[in-house]
Steps between C-alpha positions, in 0.01 A plus 500: 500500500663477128301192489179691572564789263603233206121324545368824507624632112424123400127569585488806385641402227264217422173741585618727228564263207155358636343831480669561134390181427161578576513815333588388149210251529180583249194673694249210389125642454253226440180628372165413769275597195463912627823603506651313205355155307424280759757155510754722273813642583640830398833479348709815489630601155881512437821356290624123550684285303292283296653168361789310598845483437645182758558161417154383579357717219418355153562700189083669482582650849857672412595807487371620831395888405377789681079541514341811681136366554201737690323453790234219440252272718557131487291198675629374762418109404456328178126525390321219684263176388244699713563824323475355200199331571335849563564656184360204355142507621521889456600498173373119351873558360619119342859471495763352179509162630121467536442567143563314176852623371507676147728423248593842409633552810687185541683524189678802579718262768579234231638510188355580172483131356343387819177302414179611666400227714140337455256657692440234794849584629395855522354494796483735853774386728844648613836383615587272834803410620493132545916439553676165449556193711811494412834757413442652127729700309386844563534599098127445446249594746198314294642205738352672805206733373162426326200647317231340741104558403310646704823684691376835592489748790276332726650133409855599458648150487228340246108479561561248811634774683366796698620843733244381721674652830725697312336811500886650631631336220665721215282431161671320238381404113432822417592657198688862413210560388279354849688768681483785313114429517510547889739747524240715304259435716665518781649834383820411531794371230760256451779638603834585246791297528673750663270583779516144586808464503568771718209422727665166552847617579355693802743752469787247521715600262665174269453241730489122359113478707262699574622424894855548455830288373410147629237300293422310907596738727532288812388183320157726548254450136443841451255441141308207386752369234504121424539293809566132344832335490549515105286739262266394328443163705176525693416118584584375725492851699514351857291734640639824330266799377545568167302761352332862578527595890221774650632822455703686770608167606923602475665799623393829340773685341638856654162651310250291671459279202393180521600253191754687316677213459389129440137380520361615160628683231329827475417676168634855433377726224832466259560316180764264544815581310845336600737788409241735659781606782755529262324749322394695783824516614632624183326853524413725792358429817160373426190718705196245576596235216198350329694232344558438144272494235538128359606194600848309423649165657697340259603241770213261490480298166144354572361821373582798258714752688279819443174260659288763712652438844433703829734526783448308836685568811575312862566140381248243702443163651704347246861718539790241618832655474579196294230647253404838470580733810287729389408593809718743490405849487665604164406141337273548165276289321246528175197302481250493228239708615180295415650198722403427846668277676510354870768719632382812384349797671539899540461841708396813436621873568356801494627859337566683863301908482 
């Protein structure tokens, strides 16, 4: 009888911490395009920490501080080849890559003695990753990346390749600028920093991944992060994938979000500055942060530290945890705003009324 009574509290037990479990989860509300944006999903306002503080964290992610953000709409999916390809023939919009660069605008990345270079090197194209055949130092990532012509968003790997049958694809080689242009006429926005962040954590609070503590829960890929044996050697690949996946093709996180983490980086509407956290931290709780109003990285010497720079989150394809690891959810980059490359893409939000 004692035995009986014992399993009895033991599943009771068990249904209650399910049912508190269940509880504490996030009511998710995906928009069906009449009640709410259709493929976006609302994400309920609220404090989180923002940043990191453990050992994983590099210096532009510390101090993790308090944010309150509001209630906002976010896509559910990166913004597709398919997608793109609409707003295209709606709009005869031509993106950065497809069009001859201008000097004035490249010059704010180098510095001021930098020679202009003659005018048949100035030519439409964008930036591949081609990798190594062999292990490179990874002080210098010229070794694995190139300015191909005739790189752009429907050839994002040079003019010899295509998204033929990768409508579900997310775009890439598009500029800050590319989707700022959609988002207006999709009547949406990039989102801030912060939202994204705290889209991405899906309510969990600090965790190393947007899934939890373990990077391969399982041995399970939960992101598509760099699959070779040594970043950045691509050849021989013996049969791995390396490069963009279709979307939704990993786990979503707790908010129904697919690609939060790996794939392609996404844009968000912030300048890049690396002491931005610290000097968040250093004052009240910020309300809806917009970022600061300049950008600052004094940690790469290629280029003056106050180049124009705009933040990207989510890490991509190309995150090893021998590299970059910035799949991670607080993990921070700047990128020169006016340069696509093959491993960069975004989402949108929506203000929530």
């Amino acid at each position: 009888m004692k035995w009986i009574i014992a399993l009895g509290i033991i599943i009771i037990s068990s249904l209650t911490a399910f049912y508190i479990f269940i509880s504490h989860q996030p009511q998710i509300i995906i928009g069906n395009g009449l009640n709410g944006p259709k493929d976006m999903v609302l994400i309920p306002g609220g404090h989180f920490m923002m940043g990191s503080n453990t050992r994983l964290a590099k210096p532009n992610e510390k101090p993790a501080h308090k944010v309150y953000v509001d209630t906002f709409w976010i896509d559910q999916a990166d913004v597709t080849n398919a997608q793109f390809a609409t707003f295209v023939r709606a709009t005869g919009y031509v993106t950065t890559a497809e069009k001859k660069p201008e000097w004035d605008t490249l010059k704010t990345q180098l510095y001021p003695d930098t020679p202009k270079p003659s005018d048949d090197k100035l030519v439409p194209g964008a930036m591949v990753f081609v990798g190594t055949e062999t292990a490179v130092p990874l002080d210098d990532a010229s070794r694995w990346w190139r300015f191909i012509p005739g790189a752009n968003w429907r050839h994002p790997n040079g003019p010899h390749s295509t998204i033929i049958g990768k409508d579900n694809f997310p775009v890439v080689q598009v500029s800050y600028s590319d989707a700022e242009a959609y988002a207006q006429w999709a009547g949406k926005r990039l989102p801030t920093e912060a939202e994204w962040e705290y889209a991405a954590r899906g309510g969990v609070e600090q965790a190393n991944y947007i899934w939890g503590s373990e990077f391969k829960p399982q041995g399970k890929r939960m992101a598509n992060t760099f699959n070779g044996k040594e970043f950045p050697v691509v050849n021989p690949i013996n049969k791995i994938h390396i490069g963009t996946t279709a979307v939704k093709s990993f786990p979503p996180n707790h908010y129904e979000l697919y690609d939060m983490a790996g794939n392609v980086w996404q844009w968000v509407s912030d300048w890049y500055r690396a002491d931005a956290f610290a000097k968040e931290a250093e004052g009240r709780e910020p309300v809806n942060p917009q970022g600061p109003a300049d950008s600052f990285d004094p940690s790469d010497n290629t280029k003056p530290a106050n180049a124009p720079a705009r933040v990207i989150r989510g890490g991509s394809f190309l995150c090893d945890e021998n590299f970059c690891m910035s799949y991670r959810p607080s993990a921070r980059r700047g990128n020169d705003p006016y340069n696509p490359m093959s491993h960069i893409g975004f989402r949108l939000v929506k203000d929530a009324k």
